[in-house]
FILOLO-283058 format. One record per residue (C-alpha): x, y negated, z; residue number from 1. Coordinates in nm, 3 decimals. Example, Ala and Ser with C-alpha at 12.3 -4.5 7.8 and 13.67 -1.06 7.14 Angstrom:
! residues 2
NUTI         u         v         w   resi
NUTI     1.230     0.450     0.780      1
NUTI     1.367     0.106     0.714      2
END
This chain:
! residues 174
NUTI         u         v         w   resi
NUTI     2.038     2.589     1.956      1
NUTI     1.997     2.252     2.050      2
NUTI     1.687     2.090     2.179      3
NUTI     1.433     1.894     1.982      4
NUTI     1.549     1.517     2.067      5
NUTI     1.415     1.198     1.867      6
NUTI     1.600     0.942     1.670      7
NUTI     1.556     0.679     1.959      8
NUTI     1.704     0.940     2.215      9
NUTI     1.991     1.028     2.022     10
NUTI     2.044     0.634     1.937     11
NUTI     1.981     0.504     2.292     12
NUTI     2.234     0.791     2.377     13
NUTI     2.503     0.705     2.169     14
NUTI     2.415     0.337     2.342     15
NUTI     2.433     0.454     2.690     16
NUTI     2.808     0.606     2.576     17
NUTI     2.954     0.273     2.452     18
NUTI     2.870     0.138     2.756     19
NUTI     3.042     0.460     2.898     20
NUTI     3.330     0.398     2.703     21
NUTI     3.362     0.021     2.828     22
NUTI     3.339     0.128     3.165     23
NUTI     3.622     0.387     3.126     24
NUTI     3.845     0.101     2.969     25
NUTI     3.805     0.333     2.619     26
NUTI     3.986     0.608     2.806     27
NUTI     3.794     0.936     2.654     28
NUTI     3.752     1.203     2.934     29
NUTI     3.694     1.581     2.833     30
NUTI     3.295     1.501     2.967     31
NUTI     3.267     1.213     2.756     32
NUTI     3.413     1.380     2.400     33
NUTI     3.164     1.674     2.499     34
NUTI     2.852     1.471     2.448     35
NUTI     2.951     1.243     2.203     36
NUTI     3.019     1.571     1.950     37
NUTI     2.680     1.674     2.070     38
NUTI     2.529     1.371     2.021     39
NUTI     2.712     1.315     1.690     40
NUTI     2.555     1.716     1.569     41
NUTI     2.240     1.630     1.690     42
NUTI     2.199     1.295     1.482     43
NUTI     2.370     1.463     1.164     44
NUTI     2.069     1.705     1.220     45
NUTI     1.766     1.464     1.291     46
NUTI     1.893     1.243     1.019     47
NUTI     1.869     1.588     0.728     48
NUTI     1.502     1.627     0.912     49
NUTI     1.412     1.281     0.885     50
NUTI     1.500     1.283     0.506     51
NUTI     1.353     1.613     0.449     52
NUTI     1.031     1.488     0.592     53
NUTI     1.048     1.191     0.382     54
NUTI     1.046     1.385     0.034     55
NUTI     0.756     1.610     0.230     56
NUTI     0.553     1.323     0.308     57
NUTI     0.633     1.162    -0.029     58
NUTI     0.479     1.483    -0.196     59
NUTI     0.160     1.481    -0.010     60
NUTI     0.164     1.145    -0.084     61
NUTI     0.136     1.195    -0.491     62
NUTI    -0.064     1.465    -0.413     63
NUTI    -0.340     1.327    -0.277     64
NUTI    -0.297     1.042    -0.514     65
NUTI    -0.331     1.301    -0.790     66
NUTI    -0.682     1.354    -0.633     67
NUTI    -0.780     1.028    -0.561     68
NUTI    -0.738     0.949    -0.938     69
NUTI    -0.928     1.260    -1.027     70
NUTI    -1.229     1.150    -0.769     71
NUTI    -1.251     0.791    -0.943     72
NUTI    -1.286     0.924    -1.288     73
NUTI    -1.522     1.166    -1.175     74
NUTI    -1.720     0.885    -0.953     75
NUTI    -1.694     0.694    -1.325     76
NUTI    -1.845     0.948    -1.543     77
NUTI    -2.146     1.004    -1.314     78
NUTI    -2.202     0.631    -1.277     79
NUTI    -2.198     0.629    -1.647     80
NUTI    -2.407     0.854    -1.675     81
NUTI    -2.698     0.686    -1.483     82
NUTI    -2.664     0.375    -1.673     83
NUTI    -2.734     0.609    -1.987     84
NUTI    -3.015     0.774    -1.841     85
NUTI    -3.195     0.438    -1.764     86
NUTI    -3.118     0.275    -2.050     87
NUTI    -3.301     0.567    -2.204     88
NUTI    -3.594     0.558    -2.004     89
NUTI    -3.619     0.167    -2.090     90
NUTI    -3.587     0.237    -2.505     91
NUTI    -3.844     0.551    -2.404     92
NUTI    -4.064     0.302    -2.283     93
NUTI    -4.008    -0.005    -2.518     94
NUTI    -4.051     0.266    -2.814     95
NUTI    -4.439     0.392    -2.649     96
NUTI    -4.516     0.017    -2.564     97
NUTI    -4.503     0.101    -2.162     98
NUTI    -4.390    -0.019    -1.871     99
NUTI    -4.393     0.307    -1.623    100
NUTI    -4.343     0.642    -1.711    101
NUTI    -4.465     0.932    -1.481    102
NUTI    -4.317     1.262    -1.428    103
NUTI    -4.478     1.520    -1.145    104
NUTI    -4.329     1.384    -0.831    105
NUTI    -4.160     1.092    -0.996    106
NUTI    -4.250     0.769    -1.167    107
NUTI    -4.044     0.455    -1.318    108
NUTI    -4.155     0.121    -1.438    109
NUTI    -3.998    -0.189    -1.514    110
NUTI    -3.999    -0.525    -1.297    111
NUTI    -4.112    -0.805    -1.392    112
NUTI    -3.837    -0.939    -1.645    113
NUTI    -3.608    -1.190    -1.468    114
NUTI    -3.379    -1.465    -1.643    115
NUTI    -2.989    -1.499    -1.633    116
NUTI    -2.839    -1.780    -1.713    117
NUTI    -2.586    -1.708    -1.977    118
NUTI    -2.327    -2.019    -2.114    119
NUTI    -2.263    -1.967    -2.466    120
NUTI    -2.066    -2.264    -2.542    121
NUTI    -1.951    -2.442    -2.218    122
NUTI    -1.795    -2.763    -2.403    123
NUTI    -2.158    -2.857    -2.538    124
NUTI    -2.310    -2.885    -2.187    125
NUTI    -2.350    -3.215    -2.138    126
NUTI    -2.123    -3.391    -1.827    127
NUTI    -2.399    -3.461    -1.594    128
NUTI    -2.417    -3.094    -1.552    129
NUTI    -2.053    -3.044    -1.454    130
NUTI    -1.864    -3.144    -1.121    131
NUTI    -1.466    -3.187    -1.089    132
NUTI    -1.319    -2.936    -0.813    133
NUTI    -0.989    -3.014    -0.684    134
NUTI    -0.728    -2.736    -0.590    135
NUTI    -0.440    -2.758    -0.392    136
NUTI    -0.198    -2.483    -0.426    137
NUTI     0.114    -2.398    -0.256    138
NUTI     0.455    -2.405    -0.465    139
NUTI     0.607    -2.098    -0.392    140
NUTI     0.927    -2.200    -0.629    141
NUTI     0.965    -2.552    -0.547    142
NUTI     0.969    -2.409    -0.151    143
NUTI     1.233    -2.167    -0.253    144
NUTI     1.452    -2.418    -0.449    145
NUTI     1.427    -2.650    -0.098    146
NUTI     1.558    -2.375     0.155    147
NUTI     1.819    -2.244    -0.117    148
NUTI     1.958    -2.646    -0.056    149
NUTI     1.878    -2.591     0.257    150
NUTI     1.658    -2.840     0.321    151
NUTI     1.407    -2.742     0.642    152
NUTI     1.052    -2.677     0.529    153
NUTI     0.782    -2.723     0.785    154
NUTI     0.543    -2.419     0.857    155
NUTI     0.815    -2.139     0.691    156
NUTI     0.972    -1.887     0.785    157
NUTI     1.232    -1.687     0.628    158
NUTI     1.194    -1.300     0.634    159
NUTI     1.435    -1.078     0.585    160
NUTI     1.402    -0.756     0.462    161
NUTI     1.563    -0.412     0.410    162
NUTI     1.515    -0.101     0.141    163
NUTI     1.612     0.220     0.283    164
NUTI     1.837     0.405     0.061    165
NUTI     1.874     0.789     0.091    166
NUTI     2.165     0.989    -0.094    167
NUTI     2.276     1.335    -0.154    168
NUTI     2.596     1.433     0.107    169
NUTI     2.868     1.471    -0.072    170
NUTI     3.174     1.704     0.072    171
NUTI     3.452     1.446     0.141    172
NUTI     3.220     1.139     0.254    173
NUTI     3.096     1.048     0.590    174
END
C-alpha cells in the first residue's frame, strides 16, 4: 500500500523528476523509472479520490440545499402566519370599536395611526416636486467590442478562466 500523499506532492514530484531527467541528459536510470511508475500510480489514484470526493461533496451539497429550501418555506409559513393573526386581532378590534384587547398575561393595542405616502399616478405630480438624477453606467459591451479590436482600455483587466471537466475512464484512453 502506498502512503497517503497530496496532489501538490505528487505534482511537485513529478517536477523535481524533470529536472532529474535534464540533469541526466534524458538518460532514464533503473532509480529514476522506479519512482516515476510510483509517482505515475500514485497520481492515477489521488486523481479517482479527488473525483470521488467531488460527486461526495456535490451530494452533501444538494443535500443540504434540499434543507435549506425546506427551512425557508417553513420560516414563510410561520411568518405568514403572524401577519394573519394580527390582522385578526386588528378586524377583532375594529369590529368591537377598540383599540387594545387584553388577555391574562397579555395585552395588544394599536398605535397611533401613522401616514404613508403612497403615489398613485406619478405623471400628475406636478414638476416642482421632481428632481433629475443623472447615472453613469459602465458599458460592459462597448468595452468588450474595444479589447476584441484590441484597442487598450484603461482600468481592465482581462481574466481568464477555466471549467473543470471530469469524465468516465474509458479502457483504451489515457
Amino acid at each position: 500500500m502506498t502512503e497517503n500523499r497530496s496532489l501538490v506532492a505528487i505534482v511537485k514530484d513529478f517536477n523535481a523528476l524533470d529536472e532529474l531527467l535534464i540533469e541526466q541528459s534524458g538518460e532514464v536510470c533503473p532509480t529514476l523509472e522506479q519512482w516515476m511508475q510510483i509517482n505515475e500510480h500514485n497520481m492515477a489514484e489521488k486523481v479517482d479520490n479527488y473525483k470521488l470526493y467531488i460527486e461526495h461533496l456535490e451530494s452533501r451539497n444538494e443535500y443540504f440545499k434540499g434543507i435549506k429550501d425546506q427551512a425557508n418555506q417553513a420560516q414563510n409559513i410561520f411568518k405568514n402566519m403572524v401577519s394573519r393573526m394580527k390582522e385578526n386581532l386588528k378586524y377583532a378590534m375594529a369590529s368591537l370599536g377598540t383599540d387594545e384587547l387584553r388577555g391574562d398575561m397579555y395585552r395588544f393595542k394599536l398605535s397611533k395611526p401613522k401616514s404613508k405616502l403612497t403615489i398613485t399616478d406619478a405623471e400628475k405630480i406636478p414638476l416642482e416636486f421632481t428632481k433629475e438624477v443623472t447615472e453613469i453606467q459602465i458599458d460592459m459591451e462597448a468595452i468588450e467590442k474595444a479589447i476584441s479590436e484590441g484597442r487598450e482600455v484603461p482600468g481592465v483587466t482581462i481574466e481568464t478562466n477555466q471549467s473543470l471537466l471530469s469524465y468516465s475512464n474509458t479502457k483504451g484512453k489515457k
